[in-house]
KOLKOL-801655 format. One record per residue: x, y, z of N, C-alpha, C in turn. Coordinates in steps of 0.2 Angstrom, whole numbers, plus 5000, padded with zeros to 4 digits. Each point is the difference from the previous one (the first is absolute). Example, Ala and Ser with C-alpha at 12.3 -4.5 7.8 and 13.67 -1.06 7.14 Angstrom:
! residues 2
506649725039499650065000500450065000 499850054996500450065001499650055003 
//
This chain:
! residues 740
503049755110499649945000499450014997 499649954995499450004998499649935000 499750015004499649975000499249994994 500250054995499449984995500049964993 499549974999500149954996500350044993 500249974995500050034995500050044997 500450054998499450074996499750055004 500249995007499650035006500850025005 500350054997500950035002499850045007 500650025001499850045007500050085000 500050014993499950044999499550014994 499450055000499650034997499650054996 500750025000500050104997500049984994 499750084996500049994993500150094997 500749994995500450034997499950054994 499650064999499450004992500850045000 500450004996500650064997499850034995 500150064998499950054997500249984991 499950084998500350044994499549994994 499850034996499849984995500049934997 499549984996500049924997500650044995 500349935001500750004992499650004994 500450034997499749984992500749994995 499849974994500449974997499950054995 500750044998500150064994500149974994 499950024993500049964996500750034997 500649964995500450034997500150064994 500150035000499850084996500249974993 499550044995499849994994500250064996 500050004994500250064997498950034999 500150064999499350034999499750004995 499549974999499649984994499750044998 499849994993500050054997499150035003 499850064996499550035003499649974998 499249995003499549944998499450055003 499649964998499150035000499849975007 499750045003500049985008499549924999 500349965004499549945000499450015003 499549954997499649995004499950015010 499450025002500250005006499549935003 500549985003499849945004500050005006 499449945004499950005006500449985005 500150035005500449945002500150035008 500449985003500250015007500649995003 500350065005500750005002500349965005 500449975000500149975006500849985003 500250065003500950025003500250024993 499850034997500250064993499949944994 499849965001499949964995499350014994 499850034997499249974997500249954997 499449965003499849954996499350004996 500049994995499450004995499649954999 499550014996499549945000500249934995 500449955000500149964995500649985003 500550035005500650015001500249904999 500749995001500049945002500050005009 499949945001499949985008500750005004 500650004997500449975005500650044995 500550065002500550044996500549985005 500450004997501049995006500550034997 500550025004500550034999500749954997 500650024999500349954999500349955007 499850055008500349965002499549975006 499250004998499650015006499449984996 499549965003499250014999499750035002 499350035004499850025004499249994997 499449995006499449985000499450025004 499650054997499750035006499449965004 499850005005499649985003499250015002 500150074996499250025000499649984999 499849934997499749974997499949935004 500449995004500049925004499450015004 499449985000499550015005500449975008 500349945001500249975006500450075002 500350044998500450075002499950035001 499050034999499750045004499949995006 499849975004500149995006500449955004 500750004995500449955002500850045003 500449954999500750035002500450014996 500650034999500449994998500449944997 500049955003500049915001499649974995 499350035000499449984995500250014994 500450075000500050044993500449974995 500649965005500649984998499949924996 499549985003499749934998499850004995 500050034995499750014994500750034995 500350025002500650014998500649954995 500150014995500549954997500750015003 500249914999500950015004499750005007 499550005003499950035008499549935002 500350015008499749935001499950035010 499549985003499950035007499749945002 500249995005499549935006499750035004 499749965004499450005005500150055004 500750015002500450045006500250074996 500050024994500150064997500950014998 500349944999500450014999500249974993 500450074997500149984993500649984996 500249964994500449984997499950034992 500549994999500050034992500449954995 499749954997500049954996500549965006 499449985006500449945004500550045004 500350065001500650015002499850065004 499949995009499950055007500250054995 500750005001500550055001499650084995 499650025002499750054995500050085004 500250044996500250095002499150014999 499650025005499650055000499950075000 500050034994500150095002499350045001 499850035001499550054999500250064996 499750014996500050074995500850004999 500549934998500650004997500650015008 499750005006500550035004500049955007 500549985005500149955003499350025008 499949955001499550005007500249965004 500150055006500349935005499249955003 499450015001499749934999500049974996 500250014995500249944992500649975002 500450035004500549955003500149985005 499449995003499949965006499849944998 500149955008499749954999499249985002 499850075001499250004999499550034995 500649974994499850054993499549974997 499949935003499449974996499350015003 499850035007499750045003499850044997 500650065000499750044997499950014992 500049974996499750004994499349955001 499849995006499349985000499450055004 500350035002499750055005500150074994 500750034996499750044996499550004992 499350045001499850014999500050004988 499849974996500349984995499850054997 499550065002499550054997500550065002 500850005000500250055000500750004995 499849934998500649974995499750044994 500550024994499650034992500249914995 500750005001500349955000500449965000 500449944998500549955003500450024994 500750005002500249994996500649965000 500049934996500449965001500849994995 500550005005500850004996500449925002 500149964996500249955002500749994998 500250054997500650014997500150095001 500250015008500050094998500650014997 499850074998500650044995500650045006 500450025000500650025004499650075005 499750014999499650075003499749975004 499849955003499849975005500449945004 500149985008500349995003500049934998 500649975000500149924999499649965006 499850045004499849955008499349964998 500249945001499449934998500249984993 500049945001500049954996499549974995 499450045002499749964995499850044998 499950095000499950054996500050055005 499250054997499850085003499249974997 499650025006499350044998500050055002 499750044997499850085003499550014997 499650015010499250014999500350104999 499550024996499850074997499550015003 499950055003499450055004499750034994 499350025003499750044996500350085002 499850044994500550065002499350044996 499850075001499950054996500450034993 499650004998500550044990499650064999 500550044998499950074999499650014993 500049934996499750024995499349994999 499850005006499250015000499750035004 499750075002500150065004499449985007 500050015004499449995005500049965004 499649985004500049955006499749954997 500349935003499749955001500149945004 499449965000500449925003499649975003 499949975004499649925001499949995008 499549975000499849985007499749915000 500549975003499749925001500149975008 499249975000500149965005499749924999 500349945003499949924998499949995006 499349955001499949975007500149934999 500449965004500049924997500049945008 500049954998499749975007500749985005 499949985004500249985007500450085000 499450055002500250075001500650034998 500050004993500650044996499550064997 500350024998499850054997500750054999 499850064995500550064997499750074999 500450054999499750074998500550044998 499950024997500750064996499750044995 500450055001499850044993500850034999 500050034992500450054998499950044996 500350054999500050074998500550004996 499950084994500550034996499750055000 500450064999500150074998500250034995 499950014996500750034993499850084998 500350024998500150054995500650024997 500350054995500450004996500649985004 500150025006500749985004500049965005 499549995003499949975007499749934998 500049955003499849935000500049985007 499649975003500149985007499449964999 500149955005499649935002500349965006 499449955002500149995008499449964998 500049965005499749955000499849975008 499749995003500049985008499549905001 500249945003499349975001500149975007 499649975002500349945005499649934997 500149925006500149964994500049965008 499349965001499849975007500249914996 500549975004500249944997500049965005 499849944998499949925005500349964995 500249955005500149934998500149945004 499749944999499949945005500649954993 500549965004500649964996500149945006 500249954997500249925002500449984999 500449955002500750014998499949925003 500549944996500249954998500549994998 500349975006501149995000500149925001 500149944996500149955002500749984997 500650005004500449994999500749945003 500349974997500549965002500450025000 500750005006500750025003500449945000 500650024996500549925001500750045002 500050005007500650045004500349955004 500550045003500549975008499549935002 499450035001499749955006499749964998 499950004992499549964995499650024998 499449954998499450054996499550025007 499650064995499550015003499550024996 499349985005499650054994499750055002 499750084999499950045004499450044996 499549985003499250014997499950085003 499950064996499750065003499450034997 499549995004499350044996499750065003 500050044996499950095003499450004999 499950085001499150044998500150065005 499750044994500150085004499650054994 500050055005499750054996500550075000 499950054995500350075003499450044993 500150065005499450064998500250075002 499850044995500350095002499750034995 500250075003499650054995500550064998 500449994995500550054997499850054997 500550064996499650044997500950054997 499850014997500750044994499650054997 500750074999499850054996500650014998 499850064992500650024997499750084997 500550035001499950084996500550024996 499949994994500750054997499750034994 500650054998500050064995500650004996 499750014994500750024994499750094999 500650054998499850084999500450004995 500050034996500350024994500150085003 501050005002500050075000500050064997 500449984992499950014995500249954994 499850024995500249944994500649965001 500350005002500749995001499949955008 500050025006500149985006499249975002 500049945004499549985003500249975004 499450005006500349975006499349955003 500049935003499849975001500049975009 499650015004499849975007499549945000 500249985007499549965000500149975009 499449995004500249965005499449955003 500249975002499649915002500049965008 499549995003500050005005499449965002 500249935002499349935003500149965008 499749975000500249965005499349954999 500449925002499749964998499949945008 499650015002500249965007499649945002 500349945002499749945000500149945005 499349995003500049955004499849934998 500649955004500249945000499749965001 499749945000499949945010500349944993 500349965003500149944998499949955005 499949935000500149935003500249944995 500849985003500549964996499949935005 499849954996500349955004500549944998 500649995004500449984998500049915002 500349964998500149935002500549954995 500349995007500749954994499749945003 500449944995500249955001500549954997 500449965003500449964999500249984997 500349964995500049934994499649945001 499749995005499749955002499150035000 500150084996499350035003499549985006 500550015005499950025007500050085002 499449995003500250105001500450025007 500150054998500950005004500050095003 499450024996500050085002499450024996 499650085008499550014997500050065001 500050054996499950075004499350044996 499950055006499650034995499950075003 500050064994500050095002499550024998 500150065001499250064999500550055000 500150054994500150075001499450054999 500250065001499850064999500250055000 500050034993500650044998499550064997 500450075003499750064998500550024997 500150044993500550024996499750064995 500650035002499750084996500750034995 499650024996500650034994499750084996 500650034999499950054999500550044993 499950024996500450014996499950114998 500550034997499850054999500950004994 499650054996500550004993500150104997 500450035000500150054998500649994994 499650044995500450024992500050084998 500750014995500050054998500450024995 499849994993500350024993499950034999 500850024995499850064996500449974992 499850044994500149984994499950064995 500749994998500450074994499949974995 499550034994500149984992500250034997 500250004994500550024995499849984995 500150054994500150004994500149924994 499449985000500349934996499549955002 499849964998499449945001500349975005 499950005007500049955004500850005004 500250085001500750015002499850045007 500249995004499550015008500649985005 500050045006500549985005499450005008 500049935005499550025003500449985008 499950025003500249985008499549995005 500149945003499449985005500249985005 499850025007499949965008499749995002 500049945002499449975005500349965005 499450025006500249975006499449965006 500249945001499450005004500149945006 499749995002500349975006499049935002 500149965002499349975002500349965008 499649985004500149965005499549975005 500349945001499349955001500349975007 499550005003499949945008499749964999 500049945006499949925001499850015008 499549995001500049995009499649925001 500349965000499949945000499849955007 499549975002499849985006499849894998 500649985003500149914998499649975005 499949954999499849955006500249934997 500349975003500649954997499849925006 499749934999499949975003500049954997 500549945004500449934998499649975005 499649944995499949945006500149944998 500750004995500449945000500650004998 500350025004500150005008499950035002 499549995005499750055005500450055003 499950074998500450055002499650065002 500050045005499750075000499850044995 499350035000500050054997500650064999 500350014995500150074998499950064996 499850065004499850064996500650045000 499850044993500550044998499750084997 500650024999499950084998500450014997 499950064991500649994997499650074996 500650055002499950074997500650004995 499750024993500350034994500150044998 500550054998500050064997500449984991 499850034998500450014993499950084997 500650034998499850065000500550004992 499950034996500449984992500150084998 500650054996499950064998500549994994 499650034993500450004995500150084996 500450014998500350054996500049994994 500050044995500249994992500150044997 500350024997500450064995500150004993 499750004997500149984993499850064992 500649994997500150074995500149944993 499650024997499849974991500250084996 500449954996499950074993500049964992 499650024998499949974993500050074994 500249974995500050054994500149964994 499550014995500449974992500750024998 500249964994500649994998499850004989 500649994999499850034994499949914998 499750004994499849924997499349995005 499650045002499449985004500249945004 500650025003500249965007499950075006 500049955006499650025006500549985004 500350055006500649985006499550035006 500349945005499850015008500349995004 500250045004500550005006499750015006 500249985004499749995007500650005006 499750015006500449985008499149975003 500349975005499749995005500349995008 499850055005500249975006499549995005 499949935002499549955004500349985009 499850035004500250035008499549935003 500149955002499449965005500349985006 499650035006500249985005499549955004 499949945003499549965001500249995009 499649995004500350005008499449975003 499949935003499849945003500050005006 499649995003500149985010499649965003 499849945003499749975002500049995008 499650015004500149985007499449955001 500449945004499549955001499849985008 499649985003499949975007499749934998 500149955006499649975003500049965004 499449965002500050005008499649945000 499949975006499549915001499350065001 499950065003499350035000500150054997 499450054999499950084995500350045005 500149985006500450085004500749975003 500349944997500549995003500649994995 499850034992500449994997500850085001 500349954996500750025002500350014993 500550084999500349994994500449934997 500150004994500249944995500650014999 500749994999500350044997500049954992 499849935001500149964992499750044995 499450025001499750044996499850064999 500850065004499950065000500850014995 499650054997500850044995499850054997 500550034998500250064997500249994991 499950054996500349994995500050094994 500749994999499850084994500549984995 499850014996500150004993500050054994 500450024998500350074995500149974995 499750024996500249984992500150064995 500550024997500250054995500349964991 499450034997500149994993500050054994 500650014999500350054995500049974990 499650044998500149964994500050074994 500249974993499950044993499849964997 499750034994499949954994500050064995 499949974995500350034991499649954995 499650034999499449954991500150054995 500249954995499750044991499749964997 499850024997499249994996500250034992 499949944996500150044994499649954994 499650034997499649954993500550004996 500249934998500450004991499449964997 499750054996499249964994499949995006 499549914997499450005006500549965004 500549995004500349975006500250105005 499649975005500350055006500449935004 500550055005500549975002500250035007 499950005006500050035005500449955006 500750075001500549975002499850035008 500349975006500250015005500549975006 500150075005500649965004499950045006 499949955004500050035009500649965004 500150065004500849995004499550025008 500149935004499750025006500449965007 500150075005500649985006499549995006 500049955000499549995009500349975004 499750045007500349985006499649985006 500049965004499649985005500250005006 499850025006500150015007499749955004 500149945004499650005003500149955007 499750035006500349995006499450005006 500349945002499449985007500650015006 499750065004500450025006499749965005 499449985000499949915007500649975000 500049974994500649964998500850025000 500150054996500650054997500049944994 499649994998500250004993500050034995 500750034996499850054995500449954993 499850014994500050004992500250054997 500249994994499850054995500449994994 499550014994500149964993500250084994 500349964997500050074995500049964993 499950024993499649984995500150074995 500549984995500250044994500049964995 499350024994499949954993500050064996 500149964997499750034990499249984996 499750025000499449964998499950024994 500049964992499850024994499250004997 499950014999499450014995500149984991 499349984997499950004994499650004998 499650044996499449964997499850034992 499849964994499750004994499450015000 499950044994499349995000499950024990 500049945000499749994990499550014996 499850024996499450034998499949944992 499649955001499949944994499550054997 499450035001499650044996499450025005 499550054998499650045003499749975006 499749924999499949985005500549945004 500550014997500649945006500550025003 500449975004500550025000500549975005 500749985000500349955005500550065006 500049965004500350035005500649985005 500649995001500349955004500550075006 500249965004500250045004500549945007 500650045004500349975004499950065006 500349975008500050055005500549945004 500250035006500749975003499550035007 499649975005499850035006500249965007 499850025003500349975010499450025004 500149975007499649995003500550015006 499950055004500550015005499649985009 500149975004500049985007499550065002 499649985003499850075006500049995006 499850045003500250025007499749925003 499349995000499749915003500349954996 500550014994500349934997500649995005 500350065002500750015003500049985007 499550015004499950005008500349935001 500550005005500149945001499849965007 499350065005499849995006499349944998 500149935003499349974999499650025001 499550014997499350035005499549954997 499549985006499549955002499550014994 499749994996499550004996499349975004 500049935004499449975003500449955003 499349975005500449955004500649944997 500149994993500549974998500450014995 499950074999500450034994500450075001 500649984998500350065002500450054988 500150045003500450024993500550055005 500750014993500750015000500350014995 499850105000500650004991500749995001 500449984996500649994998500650064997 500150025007500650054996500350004996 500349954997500449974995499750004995 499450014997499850014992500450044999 499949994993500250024993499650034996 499950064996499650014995500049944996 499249994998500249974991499850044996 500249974994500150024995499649994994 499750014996499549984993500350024995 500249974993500049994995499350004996 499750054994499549994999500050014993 499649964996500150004993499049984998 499850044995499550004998499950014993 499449984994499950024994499249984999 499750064998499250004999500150014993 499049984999499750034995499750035000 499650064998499450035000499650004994 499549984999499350034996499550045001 499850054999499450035000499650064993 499449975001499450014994499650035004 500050065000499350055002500049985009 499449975002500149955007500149965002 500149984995500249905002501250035000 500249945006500650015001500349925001 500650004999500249925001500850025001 500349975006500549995001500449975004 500749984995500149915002500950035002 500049975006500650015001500549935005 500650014997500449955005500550025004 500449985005500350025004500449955004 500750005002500349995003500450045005 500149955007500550045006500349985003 500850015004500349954999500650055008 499749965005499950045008500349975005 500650055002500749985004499950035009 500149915006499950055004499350035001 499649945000499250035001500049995007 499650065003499849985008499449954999 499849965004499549965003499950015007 499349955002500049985006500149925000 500549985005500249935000499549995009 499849935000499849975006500449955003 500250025007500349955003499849995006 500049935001499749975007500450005005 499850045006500450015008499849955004 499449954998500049935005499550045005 499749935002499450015001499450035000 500150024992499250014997500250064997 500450045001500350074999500550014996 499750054994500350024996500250084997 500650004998500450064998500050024993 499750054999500150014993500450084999 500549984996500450064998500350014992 500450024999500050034994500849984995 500049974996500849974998500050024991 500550015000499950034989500349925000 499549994994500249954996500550024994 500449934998500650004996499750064994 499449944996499850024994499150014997 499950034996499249965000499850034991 499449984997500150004991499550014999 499650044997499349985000499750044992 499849984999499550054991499549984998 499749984995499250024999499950014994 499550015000499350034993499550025002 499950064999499450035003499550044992 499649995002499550034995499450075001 500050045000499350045000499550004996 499450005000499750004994499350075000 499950034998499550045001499550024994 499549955001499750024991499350005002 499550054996499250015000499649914998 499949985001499449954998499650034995 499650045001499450054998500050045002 499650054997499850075003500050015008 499549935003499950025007500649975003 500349965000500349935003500850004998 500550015005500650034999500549945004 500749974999500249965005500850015003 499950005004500850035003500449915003 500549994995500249955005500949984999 500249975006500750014999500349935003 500449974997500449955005500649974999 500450005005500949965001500149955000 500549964996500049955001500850005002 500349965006500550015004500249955001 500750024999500649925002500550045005 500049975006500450045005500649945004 500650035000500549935003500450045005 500149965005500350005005500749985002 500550015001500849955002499850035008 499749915002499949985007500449975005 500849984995500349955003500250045009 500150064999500150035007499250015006 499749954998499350005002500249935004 500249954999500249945001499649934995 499750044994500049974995500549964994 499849984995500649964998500350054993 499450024999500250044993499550074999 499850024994499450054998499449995002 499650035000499250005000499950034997 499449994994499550044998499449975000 499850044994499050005000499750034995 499650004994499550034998499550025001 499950064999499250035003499850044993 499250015003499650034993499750075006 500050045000499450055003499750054994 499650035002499350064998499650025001 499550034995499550035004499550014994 499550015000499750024995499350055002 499650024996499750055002499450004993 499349995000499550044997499850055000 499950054997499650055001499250004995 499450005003499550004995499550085001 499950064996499750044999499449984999 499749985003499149974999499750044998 499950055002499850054998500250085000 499850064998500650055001500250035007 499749995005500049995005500049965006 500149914998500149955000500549975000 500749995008500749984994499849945007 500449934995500049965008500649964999 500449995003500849975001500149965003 500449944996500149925005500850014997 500249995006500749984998500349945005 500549964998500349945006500550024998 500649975006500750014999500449945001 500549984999500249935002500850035002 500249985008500750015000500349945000 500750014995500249955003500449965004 500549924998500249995004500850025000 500150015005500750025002500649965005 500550024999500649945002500150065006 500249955004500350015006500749975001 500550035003500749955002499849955003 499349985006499949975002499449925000 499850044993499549984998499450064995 499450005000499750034996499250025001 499950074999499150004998499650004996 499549965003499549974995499650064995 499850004995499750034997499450005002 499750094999499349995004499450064994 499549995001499650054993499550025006 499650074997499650035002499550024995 499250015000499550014998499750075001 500050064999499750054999499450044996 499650015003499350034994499950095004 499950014997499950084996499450054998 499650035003499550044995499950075001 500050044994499950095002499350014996 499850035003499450054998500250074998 499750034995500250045000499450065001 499850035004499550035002499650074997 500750025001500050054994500650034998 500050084997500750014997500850005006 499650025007500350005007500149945003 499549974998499949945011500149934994 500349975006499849934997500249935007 499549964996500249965006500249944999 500649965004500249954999500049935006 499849944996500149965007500649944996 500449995005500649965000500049945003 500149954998500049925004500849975001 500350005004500649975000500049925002 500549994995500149915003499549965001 499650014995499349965004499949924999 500649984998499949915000500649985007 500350095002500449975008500549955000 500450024993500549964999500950015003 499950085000500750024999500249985007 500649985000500349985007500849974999 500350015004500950015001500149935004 500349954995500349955000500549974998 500449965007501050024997500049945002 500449944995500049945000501050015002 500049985007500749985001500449935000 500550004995500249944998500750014999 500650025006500549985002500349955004 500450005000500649935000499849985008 499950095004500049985008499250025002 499550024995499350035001499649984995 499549965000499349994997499650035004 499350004995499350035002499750044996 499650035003499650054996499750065005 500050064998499950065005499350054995 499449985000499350034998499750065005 500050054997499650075001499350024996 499750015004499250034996499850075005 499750044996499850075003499249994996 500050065004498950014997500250054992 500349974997500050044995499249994994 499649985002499649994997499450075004 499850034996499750085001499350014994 499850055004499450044994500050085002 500250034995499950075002499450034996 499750055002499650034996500050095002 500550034994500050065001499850054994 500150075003499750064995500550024998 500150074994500350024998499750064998 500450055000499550064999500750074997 499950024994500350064996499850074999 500550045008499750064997500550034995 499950075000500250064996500250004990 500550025002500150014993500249944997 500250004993500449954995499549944998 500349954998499549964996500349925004 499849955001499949955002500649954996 500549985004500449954995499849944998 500249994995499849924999499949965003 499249965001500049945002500149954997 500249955004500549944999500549995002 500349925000500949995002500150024994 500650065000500450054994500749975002 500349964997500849975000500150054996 500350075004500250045001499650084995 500050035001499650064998500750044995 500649995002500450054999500749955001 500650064999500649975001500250005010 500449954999500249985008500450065004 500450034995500550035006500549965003 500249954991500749995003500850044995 500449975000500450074995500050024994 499649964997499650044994500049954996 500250034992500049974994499349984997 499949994993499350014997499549955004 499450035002499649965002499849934996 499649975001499849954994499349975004 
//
């Protein structure tokens, strides 16, 4: 049962997974010939990359972008969620919950490797609660290459940890804390160690979070009994004080052998109170029911994550054989206290009691080997084995008084679920002149367990595909270049899509996964531009998907004001686009970061109980100033505009947000920054329902509108990275091929 509004799951844990940041190897070259040492220039390391003074802003791989963060002031004392907002292809709401050009279905990894909070249904939680200051950077794949898993339909992000480099000897690292109003506030710092063999880094903060939200449900029901209308207005607050840590180490045992650790360990706890007031009435709008509740909910989550690699190289540019496990487990409770009270029709008070456990443990095994091939072609071979075990329990009571409540059985169950995913894949890479061509192919067998012993209900699904890969990458001249690529991906059922036990969401809402899904399926086809000149960048890309057996959520009326929402794959659905980046200097001081999609998305609704398709055109984006006022002087405005989106039952509305920025620079160490979020108070979650048996509109608003004002401060060794949003410092870390 969850009883929290949107974006607020029942569980809270958050998942930092290991291993060094991926980096993207380049194809081997024959040796040129000897040269008089270059010039030395300035510049700075960042996950093995230097980046020099001049570099361009935004470099990619052929089958990945990636973008660092260190420059987004909203990020210094912001989230993870903040960080992504600023991100192209990426889009987040009120509630932290992201989509990748319109489409949920998105794989979040950490440092390239799976987390059981990223697959939760409190994953939008947690990328609001983890801290954005331990991200280096995003890197975005919306067509991944075969070395990464087909799961999610609408790509892979993968946030990158900051990590220690050996190539710069000594300690260092950072200390920040932000105080902002309605008592938030942050503090963190981290650290690196290096020397010729050793690298280790760790990072520790905690992260005191409020929110006050409203909620606007006016809807009409045309069922069995007829119409109705059923009016809900909420309000509620929830507040906590988390905190997350991580330590890991790379050793070089010898030139040859290295081996890599890491382990992670937070907990993020949060209390509740909400008051929902419920009221139906008639066709004749007459009122016909009135109820109204109060919760109070204590809920705690915990996560902890162990890694351990090791990596053989060998003789040859970029031919390495590496193996890696990781294991970690997180688990969250709900202790929930209702008060529930009808006086139309007069009915007695009822209290209730509603204890939740969720407890999730995952495994993972995974062996890569790469090595050149002759023709300055590149081969990668891989296994992967992914162990998740997820287990559920709910007990509930209640009573007409707080001491005469009596167990429930409606809303007590059990649930466990086993999921084992076996895969391979195989990529070649090879330049002919300026076209690189990188092939791939993943072979993956999944299986799913899943059984409520309250009930005896038991399932289990199994799932054997081929998943292809492709991608191009053209070379028109020094600053251009096109790109196009396909991918075959799915989205597979999880343990809450599959649940087929009702459980109570509030006094007139209940939800019910559907055993019966089906994976879907995505088709995806893409072809870009690239330009870039020094720092100015521009890139224009189009895209089409074409998506079999998608899950949704469908609403269906149970009469008398109460409604069920569950999950059903639709036949078909179509959607593609134009999107654009643009990243160019103004002037010397004055830089502009801006991106935006323009979206046609279709629907086949005839099994909704419409007559035929639905679609819809949308535009979203984002844009961003940066102005250097002086050389200590940066101040940052950026807005975002989401857009709108189709629903099988309807759609949401487009919504924009206003953001301002400013850093000081104090000296070569400290600096200070104050950040305004949202300050016209605009952003807010509104869903226009317009099916055949349900009209209305359902609006959410949260206190997203904030002012933080924090420090920064840089000890020990090395030199200070670039200021500013740097659309990317370096290559992403995806399967390679020339950067551009």
């Amino acid at each position: 049962m969850n009883t929290l509004p949107a974006g607020i799951g029942l569980a809270t844990a958050l998942l930092a997974a290991s291993a060094a940041s991926a980096q993207t190897p380049q194809a081997p070259t024959p040796a040129p010939a000897p040269a008089a040492p270059a010039p030395k220039t300035e510049g700075t390391t960042v996950s093995g990359v230097t980046v020099k003074a001049g570099d361009p802003p935004m470099k990619s791989s052929i089958d990945s972008r990636s973008y660092s963060v260190a420059g987004d002031l909203q990020a210094t004392s912001g989230s993870v969620a903040d960080a992504l907002k600023r991100i192209p292809s990426v889009e987040v709401d009120i509630d932290g919950n992201v989509t990748l050009r319109g489409d949920p279905s998105v794989t979040i990894l950490i440092d390239g490797k799976p987390s059981g909070a990223m697959k939760s249904q409190s994953r939008a939680d947690v990328l609001q609660q983890m801290p954005a200051d331990r991200i280096d950077r995003v890197e975005v794949m919306t067509n991944p290459g075969a070395q990464y898993s087909p799961e999610g339909t609408g790509g892979v992000i993968n946030l990158i940890t900051k990590k220690g480099d050996k190539a710069g000897a000594g300690a260092s690292g950072a200390m920040r804390v932000s105080v902002g109003d309605q008592q938030r506030y942050n503090a963190g710092v981290n650290f690196a160690y290096n020397n010729a063999k050793l690298s280790v880094s760790g990072d520790a903060g905690l992260n005191r979070y409020a929110n006050r939200f409203q909620a606007h449900d006016d809807r009409l029901f045309t069922g069995p009994g007829g119409t109705i209308r059923r009016l809900q207005l909420g309000r509620g607050q929830n507040a906590g004080l988390g905190w997350n840590s991580r330590l890991g180490a790379d050793y070089d045992l010898n030139p040859k052998n290295h081996l890599n650790a890491e382990f992670s360990y937070g907990s993020f706890p949060n209390d509740f109170s909400n008051f929902t007031d419920y009221q139906t009435f008639n066709a004749l709008g007459t009122p016909v029911g009135r109820t109204q509740r109060r919760a109070e909910i204590d809920i705690g989550g915990a996560y902890a994550n162990a890694s351990l690699g090791w990596r053989r190289t060998f003789a040859g540019d970029d031919h390495s054989l590496s193996l890696e496990l990781d294991g970690s487990t997180w688990r969250n409770h709900q202790f929930a206290d209702f008060e529930t009270t009808t006086s139309l029709p007069a009915t007695p008070t009822v209290f209730e009691d509603l204890d939740v456990r969720i407890w999730s443990k995952e495994l993972d095994l995974k062996g890569d080997y790469s090595r050149p091939m002759p023709g300055s072609a590149r081969l990668k071979a891989g296994f992967d084995l992914d162990r998740t075990k997820d287990r559920f329990g709910s007990l509930a009571a209640k009573g007409l008084t707080l001491n005469t409540k009596v167990f429930d059985p409606t809303q007590s169950h059990q649930l466990t679920f086993d999921e084992t995913v076996l895969s391979a894949y195989l990529t070649y890479e090879k330049p002919f002149g300026d076209l690189t061509v990188l092939g791939g192919l993943r072979y993956e067998t999944a299986t799913n367990d899943i059984d409520l012993p309250t009930t005896g209900f038991t399932n289990s699904h199994g799932y054997d595909k081929l998943y292809p890969s492709l991608h191009l990458d053209y070379k028109l001249s020094d600053t251009s270049r096109l790109k196009a690529s396909y991918s075959l991906r799915i989205t597979r059922p999880n343990s809450w899509d599959l649940d087929p036990f009702p459980v109570k969401l509030d006094a007139l809402n209940y939800r019910q996964g559907n055993p019966n899904l089906e994976p879907s399926e995505t088709q995806s086809w893409e072809a870009s531009f690239e330009y870039r000149k020094q720092r100015n960048y521009y890139l224009l890309t189009a895209f089409w998907r074409e998506n079999e057996n998608g899950v949704t959520d469908v609403v269906t009326d149970l009469g008398g004001g109460q409604t069920l929402t569950t999950k059903a794959n639709l036949a078909t659905s179509r959607s593609g686009g134009i999107e654009f980046v643009v990243n160019r200097a103004l002037s010397k001081t004055l830089s502009l970061n801006a991106t935006g999609t323009a979206l046609y998305n279709q629907i086949d609704a005839t099994s909704l109980g419409y007559s035929g398709d639905r679609s819809t055109y949308a535009f979203g984006g984002r844009a961003s100033l940066d102005w250097q006022v002086t050389p200590v002087d940066l101040l940052q405005f950026n807005t975002v505009l989401n857009a709108k989106a189709l629903t099988p039952q309807g759609y949401v509305k487009p919504t924009y947000g206003v953001n301002l920025g400013y850093r000081r620079k104090l000296n070569d160490r400290l600096s200070l920054t104050v950040t305004a979020t949202d300050i016209l108070e605009t952003l807010k979650n509104e869903v226009v329902y317009d099916a055949p048996d349900v009209k209305g509109t359902f609006t959410r608003r949260r206190s997203s509108r904030g002012v933080f004002i924090g420090l920064r401060y840089r000890f020990g060794a090395g030199k200070p990275q670039r200021e500013g949003f740097d659309y990317n410092a370096g290559n992403g870390g995806g399967a390679g091929g020339p950067p551009s």
